[in-house]
C-alpha positions in Angstrom: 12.2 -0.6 22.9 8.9 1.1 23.1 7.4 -2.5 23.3 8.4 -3.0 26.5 6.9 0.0 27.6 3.1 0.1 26.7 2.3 2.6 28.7 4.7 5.4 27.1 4.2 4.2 23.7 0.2 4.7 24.4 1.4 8.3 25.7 3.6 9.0 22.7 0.9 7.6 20.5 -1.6 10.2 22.0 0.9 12.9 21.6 1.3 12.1 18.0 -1.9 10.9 16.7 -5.8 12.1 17.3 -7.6 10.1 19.4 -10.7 10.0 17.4 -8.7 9.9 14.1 -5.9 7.9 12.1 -4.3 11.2 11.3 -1.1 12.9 13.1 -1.6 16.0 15.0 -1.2 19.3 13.0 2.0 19.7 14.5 3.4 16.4 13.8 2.5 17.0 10.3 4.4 20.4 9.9 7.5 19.4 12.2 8.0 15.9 12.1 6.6 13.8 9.6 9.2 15.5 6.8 12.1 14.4 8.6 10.4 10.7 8.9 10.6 10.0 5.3 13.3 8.7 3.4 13.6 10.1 0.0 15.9 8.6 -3.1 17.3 10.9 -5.1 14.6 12.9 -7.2 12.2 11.4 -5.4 8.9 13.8 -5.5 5.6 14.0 -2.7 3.4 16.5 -4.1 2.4 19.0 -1.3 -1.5 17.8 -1.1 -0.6 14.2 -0.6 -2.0 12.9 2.6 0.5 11.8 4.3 -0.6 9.6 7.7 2.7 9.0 9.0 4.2 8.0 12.3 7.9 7.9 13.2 8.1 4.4 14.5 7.3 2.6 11.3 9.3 3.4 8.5 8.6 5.0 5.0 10.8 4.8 1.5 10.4 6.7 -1.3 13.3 5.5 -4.1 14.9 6.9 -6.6 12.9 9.2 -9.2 9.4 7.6 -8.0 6.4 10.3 -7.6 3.7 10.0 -5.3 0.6 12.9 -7.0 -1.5 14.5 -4.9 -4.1 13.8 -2.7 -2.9 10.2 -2.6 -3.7 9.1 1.1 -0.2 7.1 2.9 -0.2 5.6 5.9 1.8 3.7 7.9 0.3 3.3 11.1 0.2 -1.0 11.3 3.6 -1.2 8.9 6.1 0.3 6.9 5.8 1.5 3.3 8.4 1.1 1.0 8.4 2.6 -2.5 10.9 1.6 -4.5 12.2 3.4 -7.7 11.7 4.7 -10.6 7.6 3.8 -9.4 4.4 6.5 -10.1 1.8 6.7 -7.3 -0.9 8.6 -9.4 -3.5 10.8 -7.7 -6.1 9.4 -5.2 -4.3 6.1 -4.6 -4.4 4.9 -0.9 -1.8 2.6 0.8 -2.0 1.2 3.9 1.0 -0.3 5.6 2.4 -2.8 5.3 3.4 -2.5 2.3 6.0 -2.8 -0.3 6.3 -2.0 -3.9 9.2 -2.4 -6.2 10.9 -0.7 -9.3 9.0 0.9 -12.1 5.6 -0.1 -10.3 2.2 2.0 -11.8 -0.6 2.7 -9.6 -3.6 4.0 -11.6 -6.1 6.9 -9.9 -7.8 5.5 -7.2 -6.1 2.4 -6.6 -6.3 0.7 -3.1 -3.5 -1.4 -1.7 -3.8 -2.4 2.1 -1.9 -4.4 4.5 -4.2 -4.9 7.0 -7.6 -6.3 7.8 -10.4 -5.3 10.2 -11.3 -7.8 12.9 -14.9 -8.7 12.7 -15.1 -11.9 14.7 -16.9 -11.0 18.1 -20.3 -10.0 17.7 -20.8 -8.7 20.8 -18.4 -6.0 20.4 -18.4 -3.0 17.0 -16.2 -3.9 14.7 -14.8 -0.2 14.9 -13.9 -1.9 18.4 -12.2 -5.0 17.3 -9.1 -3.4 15.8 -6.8 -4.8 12.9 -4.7 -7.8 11.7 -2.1 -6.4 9.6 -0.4 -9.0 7.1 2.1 -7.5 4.9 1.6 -7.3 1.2 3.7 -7.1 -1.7 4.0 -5.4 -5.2 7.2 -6.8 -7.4 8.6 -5.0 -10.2 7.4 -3.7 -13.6 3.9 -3.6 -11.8 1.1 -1.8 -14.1 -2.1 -1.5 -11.4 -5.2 -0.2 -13.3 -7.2 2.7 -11.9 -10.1 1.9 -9.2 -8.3 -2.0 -8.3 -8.3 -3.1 -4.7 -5.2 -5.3 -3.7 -6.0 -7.0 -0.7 -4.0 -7.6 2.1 -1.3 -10.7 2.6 -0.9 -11.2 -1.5 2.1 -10.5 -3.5 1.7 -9.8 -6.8 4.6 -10.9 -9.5 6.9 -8.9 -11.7 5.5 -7.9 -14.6 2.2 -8.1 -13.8 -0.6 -6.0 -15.2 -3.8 -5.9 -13.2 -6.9 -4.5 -15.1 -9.1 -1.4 -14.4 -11.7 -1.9 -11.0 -10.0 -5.5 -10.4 -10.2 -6.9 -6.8 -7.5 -8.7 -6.3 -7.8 -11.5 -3.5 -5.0 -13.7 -3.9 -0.8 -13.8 -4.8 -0.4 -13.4 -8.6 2.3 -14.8 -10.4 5.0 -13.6 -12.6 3.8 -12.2 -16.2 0.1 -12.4 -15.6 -2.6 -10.7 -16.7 -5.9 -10.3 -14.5 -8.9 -9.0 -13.8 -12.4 -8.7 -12.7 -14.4 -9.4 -9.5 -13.0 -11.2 -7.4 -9.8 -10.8 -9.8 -8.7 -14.2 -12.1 -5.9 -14.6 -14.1 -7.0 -13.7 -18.0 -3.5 -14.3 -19.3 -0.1 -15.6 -18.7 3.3 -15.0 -20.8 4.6 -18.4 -22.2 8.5 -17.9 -22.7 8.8 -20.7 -25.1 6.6 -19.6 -27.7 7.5 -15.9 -26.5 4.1 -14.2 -26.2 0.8 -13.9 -24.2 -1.5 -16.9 -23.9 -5.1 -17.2 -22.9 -6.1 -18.9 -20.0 -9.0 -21.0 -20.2 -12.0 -20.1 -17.4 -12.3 -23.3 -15.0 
């Protein structure tokens, strides 16, 4: 509805967000933000998360999952949706849009975005240019090492462990193993022999 009306939803969006900032207002914060989220049951948000959170995207945290403190959410370009049983450990950072499924691990420090910065016009700053966002996608059984950046626009497949410090620039598939810089795949499960292969480097 707001769509249709750009002129109130640039209104509302000053009333809820800083100017100068991608963070709600204080009051938005303490009032309205914990009414935004929808919790599974058990679900816990540790108080010194960072939660950057406005009401007309949506945000999902299943059943059991735990998101530590001073992990940074925000879902100002898309929602984020947690599913269960999954363990945001302290200092991740998502940017919307983005989904993760059941028993996903994020490791400290972790980056997953689903957005990029426009860059393309070089007579304008980039800080100018504004985003592109392009969702992104974590399946299940998801074991993200500590200090990896997922791009934006990728999915990565169930049962996928991604190594320490890996950036991660394309879709993985099912039962990989990858890492590095950009991020390859180091190993794959092979279900007729029933147990992880090698991949040769190209």
């Amino acid at each position: 509805m707001l769509n249709n009306h750009p002129r109130l939803k640039k209104f509302l969006h000053y009333c809820l967000v800083h100017p100068y900032t991608s963070r709600p207002r204080w009051w938005a914060r303490v009032f309205l933000i914990p009414f935004v989220i929808k919790r599974g049951k058990g679900a816990i948000i540790r108080r010194k998360a960072r939660l950057d959170i406005i009401p007309s995207k949506k945000i999902t945290v299943g059943v059991k999952s735990v998101i530590e403190d001073y992990t940074i959410i925000n879902n100002g370009m898309g929602d984020i949706i947690i599913g269960d049983y999954t363990h945001v450990t302290s200092r991740v950072k998502l940017v919307g849009p983005v989904t993760l499924g059941n028993y996903v691990t994020i490791g400290s420090g972790a980056q997953i975005t689903g957005l990029t910065h426009n860059y393309m016009d070089v007579d304008r700053p980039i800080a100018k240019q504004g985003v592109t966002p392009s969702q992104t996608v974590i399946e299940n059984d998801v074991w993200i090492g500590g200090n990896s950046c997922i791009n934006q626009g990728i999915t990565i497949g169930t049962h996928c462990i991604i190594a320490s410090g890996s950036v991660v620039t394309k879709s993985v598939p099912p039962y990989s193993v990858v890492g590095g810089n950009p991020a390859r795949i180091l190993k794959q499960y092979d279900f007729d022999k029933k147990e992880w292969v090698k991949v040769q480097k190209k």
